[in-house]
C-alpha positions in Angstrom: 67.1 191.6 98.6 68.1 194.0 96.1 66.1 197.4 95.3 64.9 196.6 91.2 63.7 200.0 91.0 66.6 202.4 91.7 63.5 205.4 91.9 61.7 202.8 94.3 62.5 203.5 98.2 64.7 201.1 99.7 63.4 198.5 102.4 65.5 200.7 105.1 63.6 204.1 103.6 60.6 202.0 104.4 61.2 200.9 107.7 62.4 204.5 108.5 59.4 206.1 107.1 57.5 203.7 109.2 55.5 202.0 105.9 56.6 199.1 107.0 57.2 197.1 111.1 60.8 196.6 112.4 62.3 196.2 115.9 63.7 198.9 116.5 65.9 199.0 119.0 67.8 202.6 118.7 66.5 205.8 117.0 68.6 209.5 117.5 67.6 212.2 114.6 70.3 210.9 112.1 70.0 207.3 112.6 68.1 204.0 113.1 69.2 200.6 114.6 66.7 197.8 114.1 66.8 194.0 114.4 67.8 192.0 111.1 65.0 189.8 110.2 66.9 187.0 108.8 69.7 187.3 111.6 73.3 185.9 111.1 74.3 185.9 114.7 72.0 185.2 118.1 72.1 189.0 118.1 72.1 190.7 115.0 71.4 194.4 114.7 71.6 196.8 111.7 72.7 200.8 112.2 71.0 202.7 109.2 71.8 206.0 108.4 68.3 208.1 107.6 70.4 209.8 105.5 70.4 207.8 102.2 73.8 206.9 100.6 73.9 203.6 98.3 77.1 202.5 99.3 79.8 203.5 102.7 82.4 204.3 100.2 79.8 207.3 99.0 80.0 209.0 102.0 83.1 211.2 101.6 82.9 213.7 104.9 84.9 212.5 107.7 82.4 213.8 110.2 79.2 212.2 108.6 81.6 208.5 108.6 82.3 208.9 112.0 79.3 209.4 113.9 78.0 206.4 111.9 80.3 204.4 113.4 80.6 205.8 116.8 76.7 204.8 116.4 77.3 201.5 115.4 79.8 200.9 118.6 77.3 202.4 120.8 74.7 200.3 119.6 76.9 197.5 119.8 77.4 198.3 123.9 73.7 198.7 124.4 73.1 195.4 123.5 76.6 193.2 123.7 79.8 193.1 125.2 81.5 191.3 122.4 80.7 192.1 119.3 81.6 192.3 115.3 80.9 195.4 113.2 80.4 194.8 109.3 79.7 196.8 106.3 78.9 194.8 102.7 79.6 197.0 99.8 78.6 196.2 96.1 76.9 192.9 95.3 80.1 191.3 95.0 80.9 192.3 98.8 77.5 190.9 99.8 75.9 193.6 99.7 72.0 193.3 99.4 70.1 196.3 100.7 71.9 199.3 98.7 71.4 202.3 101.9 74.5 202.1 103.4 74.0 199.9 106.7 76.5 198.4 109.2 75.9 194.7 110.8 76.3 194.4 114.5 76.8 191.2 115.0 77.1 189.0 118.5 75.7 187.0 120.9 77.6 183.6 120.7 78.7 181.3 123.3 82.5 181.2 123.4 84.1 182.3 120.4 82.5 183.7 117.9 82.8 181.4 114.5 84.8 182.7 111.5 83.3 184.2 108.9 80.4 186.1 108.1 77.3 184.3 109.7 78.8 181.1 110.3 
């Protein structure tokens, strides 16, 4: 799901500015976690920044990149004890919501499979 209209809020904007439902399953001042709706894993959580960058590689202050992911992990340990953390960047890296996002992804029995969503 791209965003057509670059002017057009994103579907994270959205769910943030509550226009539209989401599981939400973390929420501080600076961030949102919610339930994917189209999950990849048996648990499959996405860490959304309400701060809106298109793409990770945008955000270019140390600080700002690290309490996303020191969000991300503790998301991650609210909800699994194994887990993967993944960021899609461009369309070519899979990306398909362009508001910089990380996948927490976990849940499986025994190993997790390769891959993304396999």
């Amino acid at each position: 799901m791209t965003n057509a209209d670059p002017a057009a809020p994103t579907l994270f904007e959205r769910i943030i500015a509550r226009q539209i439902p989401a599981q939400i399953v973390y929420e501080d001042d600076d961030y949102i976690a919610v339930r994917d709706i189209a999950p990849k894993a048996p648990v499959h959580l996405l860490v959304i920044p309400k701060q809106v960058s298109t793409r990770v590689d945008e955000i270019t202050d140390a600080g700002e990149m690290g309490r996303l992911w020191l969000t991300a992990v503790k998301v991650a340990q609210q909800h699994l004890s194994d887990y993967r953390l993944i960021v899609n960047v461009g369309r070519g890296g899979g990306q398909e919501v362009f508001h910089t996002h990380i996948h927490v992804l976990g849940g499986w029995e025994g190993a997790a499979p390769v891959g993304f969503g396999q």
